[in-house]
N, C-alpha and C positions, 0 to 999 in steps of 0.2 A: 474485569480489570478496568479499575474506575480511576482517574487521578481528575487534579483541580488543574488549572490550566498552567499557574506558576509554580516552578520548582521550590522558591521558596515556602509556598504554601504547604508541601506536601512535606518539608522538612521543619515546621512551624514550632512542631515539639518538642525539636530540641535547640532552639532557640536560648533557651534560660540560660542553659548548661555555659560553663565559660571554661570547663575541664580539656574539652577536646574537640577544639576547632580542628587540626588540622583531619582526622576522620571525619568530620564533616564537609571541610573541603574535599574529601577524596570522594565522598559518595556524590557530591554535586557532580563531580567529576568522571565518575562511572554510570551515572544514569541516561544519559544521552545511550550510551553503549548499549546499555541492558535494554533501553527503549528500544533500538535497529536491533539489535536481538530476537526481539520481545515480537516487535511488528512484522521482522523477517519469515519468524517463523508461523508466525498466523499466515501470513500473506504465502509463502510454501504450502501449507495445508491447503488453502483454498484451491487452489489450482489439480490437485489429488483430489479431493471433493467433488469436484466438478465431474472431473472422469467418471467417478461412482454412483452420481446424478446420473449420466446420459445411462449407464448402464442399468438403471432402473425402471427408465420410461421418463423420467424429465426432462423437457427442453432447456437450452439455455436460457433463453426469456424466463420462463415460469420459474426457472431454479432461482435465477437472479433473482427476479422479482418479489418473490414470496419469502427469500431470504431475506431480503433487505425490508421489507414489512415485520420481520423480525426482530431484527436489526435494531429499526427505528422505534420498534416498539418498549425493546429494551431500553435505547438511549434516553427515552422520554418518559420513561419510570424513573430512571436515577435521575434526570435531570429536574423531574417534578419533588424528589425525596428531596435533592439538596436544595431547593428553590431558584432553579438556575434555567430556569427553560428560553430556550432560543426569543433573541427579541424580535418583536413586527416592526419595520421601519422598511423604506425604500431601498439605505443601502443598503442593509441586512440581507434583504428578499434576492436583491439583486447578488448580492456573494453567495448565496444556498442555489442558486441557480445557477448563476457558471462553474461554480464548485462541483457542485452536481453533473451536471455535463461531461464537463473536462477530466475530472476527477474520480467520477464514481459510476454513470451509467453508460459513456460512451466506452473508456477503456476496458471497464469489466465485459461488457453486451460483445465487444469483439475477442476479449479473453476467452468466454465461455463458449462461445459459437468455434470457437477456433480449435479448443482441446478436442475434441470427437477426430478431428482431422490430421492433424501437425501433433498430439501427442500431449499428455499435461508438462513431460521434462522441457519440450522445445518453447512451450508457451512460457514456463516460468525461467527460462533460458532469454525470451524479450524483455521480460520484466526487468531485465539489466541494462538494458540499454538508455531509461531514463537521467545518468548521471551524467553523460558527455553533454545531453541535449539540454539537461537542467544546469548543467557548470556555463556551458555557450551560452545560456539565456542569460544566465547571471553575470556573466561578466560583459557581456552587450547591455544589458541596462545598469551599469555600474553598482548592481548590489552587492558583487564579489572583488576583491582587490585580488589581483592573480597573486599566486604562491606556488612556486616552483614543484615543491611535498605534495601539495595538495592535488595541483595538476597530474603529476604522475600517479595517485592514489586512482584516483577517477580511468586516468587510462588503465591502468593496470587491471583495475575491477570489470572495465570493459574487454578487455583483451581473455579474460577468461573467459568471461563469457562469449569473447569469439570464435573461443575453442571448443565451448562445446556447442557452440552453433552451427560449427562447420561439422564438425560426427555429426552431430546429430542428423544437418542435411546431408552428407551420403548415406543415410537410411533408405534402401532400397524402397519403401511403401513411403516415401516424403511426397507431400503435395504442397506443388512450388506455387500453385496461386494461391494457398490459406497463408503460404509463409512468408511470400509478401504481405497480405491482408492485414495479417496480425502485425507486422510493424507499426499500422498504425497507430494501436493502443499503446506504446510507451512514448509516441509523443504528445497524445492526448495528455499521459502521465507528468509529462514534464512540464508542459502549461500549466496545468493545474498545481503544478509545484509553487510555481515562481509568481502564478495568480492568486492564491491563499495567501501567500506573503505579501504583496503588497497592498493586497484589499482589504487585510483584517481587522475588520471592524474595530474600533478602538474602545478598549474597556469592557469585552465580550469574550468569554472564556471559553478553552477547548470545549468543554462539556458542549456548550451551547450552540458552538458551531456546527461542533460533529450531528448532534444530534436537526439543528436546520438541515443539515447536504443532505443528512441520508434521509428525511422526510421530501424534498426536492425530486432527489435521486428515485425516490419513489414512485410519486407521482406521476414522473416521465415514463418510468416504464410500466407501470398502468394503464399510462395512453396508449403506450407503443402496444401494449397487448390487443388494445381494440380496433388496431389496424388489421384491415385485410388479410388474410393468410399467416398470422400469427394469434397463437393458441397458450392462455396462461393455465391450461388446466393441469391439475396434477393428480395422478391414478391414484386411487384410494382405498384400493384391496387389494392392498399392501401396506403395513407401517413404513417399511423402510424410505421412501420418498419422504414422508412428513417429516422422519427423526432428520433424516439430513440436513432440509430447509430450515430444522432448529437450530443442527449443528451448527451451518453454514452462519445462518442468524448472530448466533453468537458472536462466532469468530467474528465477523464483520463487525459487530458493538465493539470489539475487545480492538480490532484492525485500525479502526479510525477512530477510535479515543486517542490506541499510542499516536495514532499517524500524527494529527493536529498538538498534541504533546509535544510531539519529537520536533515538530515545523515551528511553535512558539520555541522554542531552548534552545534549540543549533538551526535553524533557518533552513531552506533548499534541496544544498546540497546533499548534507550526511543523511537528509530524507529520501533522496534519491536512493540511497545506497540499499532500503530496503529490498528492492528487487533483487541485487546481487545475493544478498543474505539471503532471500528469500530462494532463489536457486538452488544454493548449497542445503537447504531442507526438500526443497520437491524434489531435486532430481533422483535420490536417492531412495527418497519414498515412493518411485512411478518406478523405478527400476528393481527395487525389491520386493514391494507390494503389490504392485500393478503389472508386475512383469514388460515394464515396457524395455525396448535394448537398453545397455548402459552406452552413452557417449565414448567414444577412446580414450580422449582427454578429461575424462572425468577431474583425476587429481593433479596435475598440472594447472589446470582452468579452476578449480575451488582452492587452490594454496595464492591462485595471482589474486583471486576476489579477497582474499582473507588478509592479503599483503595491502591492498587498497584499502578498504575498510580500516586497515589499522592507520595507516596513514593519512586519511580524512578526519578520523579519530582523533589521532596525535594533536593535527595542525588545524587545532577550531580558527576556524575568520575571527582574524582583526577590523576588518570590515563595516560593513551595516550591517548591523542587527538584528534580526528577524522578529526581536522585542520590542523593536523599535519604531514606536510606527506614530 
């Protein structure tokens, strides 16, 4: 799943046409959605994935790692087909490295270390919580103008997801030090929201960026494997480990093309929102497939995410721009 960085680019062909603007307004209008969609549910799989990594014999590290060598590998095939490959400059280098960081190999390295522990539904149960922390960041450095709709969308999305954070924690086999641990990773997540936003290189397209983080994002954790008491090996008599780190691969090329998409066309917030969306696909996947317990709050907690989402949706920023740079 490949797009160009501007939506107008990718609707370019039907430019001529003077028949039926407003169907084309409407699709400009529906694609931010089908993107939080789009990236929801990749970012759901992942978190299911991982479960099915450790049950293989994969570490978190080596899963990560060798997916996102993937990953990056893919990104820099389409980005060498359409002539678009990530540029070398100082502030470049310096954005694919805190991007990377904040973005890509801290949050996921505590994502993945954390599912064996707390569960893949509770981990992608955090992954909601980047919207309160991405809306606060945004409206403390004035790139959001508050809106009443909007604000309530944001709680609303977090609020289910506090319901099924709380089932989940009276789970009799819960472990309260991974479940704090793991909050880390969604504020990792939120920096990196609202740091992609303001650092984006100017004149430098999704393709191009995605494809700098996740070579960054790589590197780091090739370092991190040659530290002491951390092993990137992966068992090899068996296919199933290798297909995985394909699969995962993929998703991750397909996860942060929409991500950087969805961050250049609606900014921050409604990217935040991937995590919520992302919940409403793993939880249900860890609880039917994986056999993990179902939350109580199941559907109370997926109708408030779905009621937020729509109302982040509704009410796009009048604001600064996240094209705007």
């Amino acid at each position: 799943m490949v797009y160009y960085l501007d939506a107008k680019i990718i609707f370019a062909p039907f430019r001529m046409s003077t028949q039926s603007p407003p169907r084309r307004g409407k699709s400009l209008r529906l694609l931010p959605l089908l993107l939080l969609f789009g990236g929801g549910a990749l970012l759901g799989l992942t978190t299911n994935l991982v479960k099915l990594a450790g049950g293989v014999g994969l570490t978190p590290l080596a899963f990560l790692t060798w997916s996102l060598v993937v990953a990056t590998a893919a990104l820099f095939l389409v980005a060498l087909l359409r002539r678009d490959l990530p540029p070398v400059d100082s502030r470049s280098l310096r954005y694919y490295a805190v991007s990377a960081l904040v973005g890509v190999a801290g949050p996921n390295f505590v994502f993945f270390a954390a599912v064996p522990h707390v569960g893949a539904s509770f981990v992608a149960l955090t992954i909601t919580l980047p919207p309160l922390l991405t809306y606060a960041g945004a409206l403390a450095l004035g790139m959001e103008g508050f809106q009443a709709a909007r604000a309530i969308g944001v709680v609303a999305a977090l609020a289910g997801a506090g319901i099924l954070a709380v089932s989940q924690q009276a789970a009799p086999d819960a472990d309260l030090a991974w479940a704090f641990l793991v909050l880390l990773g969604p504020l990792l997540l939120a920096i990196g929201n609202l740091y992609r936003t303001l650092r984006w290189p100017p004149g430098v397209s999704a393709q191009a960026l995605a494809a700098g983080m996740l070579l960054a994002a790589t590197l780091m954790l090739l370092l991190a494997g040659l530290m002491p008491g951390q092993s990137l090996a992966v068992p090899l008599y068996r296919g199933l480990p290798a297909l995985l780190i394909i699969v995962q691969g993929l998703v991750f090329a397909a996860q942060f093309q929409v991500l950087f998409l969805l961050q250049k066309i609606s900014g921050p917030i409604l990217l935040s929102l991937l995590g919520s969306v992302g919940a409403v696909v793993a939880v249900p996947v860890a609880i039917y497939l994986q056999k993990e317990t179902p939350p109580a709050g199941l559907l109370p907690a997926a109708s408030l995410i779905a009621i937020g989402v729509a109302l982040v949706v509704v009410t796009r920023k009048k604001g600064v721009s996240s094209s705007t740079r």
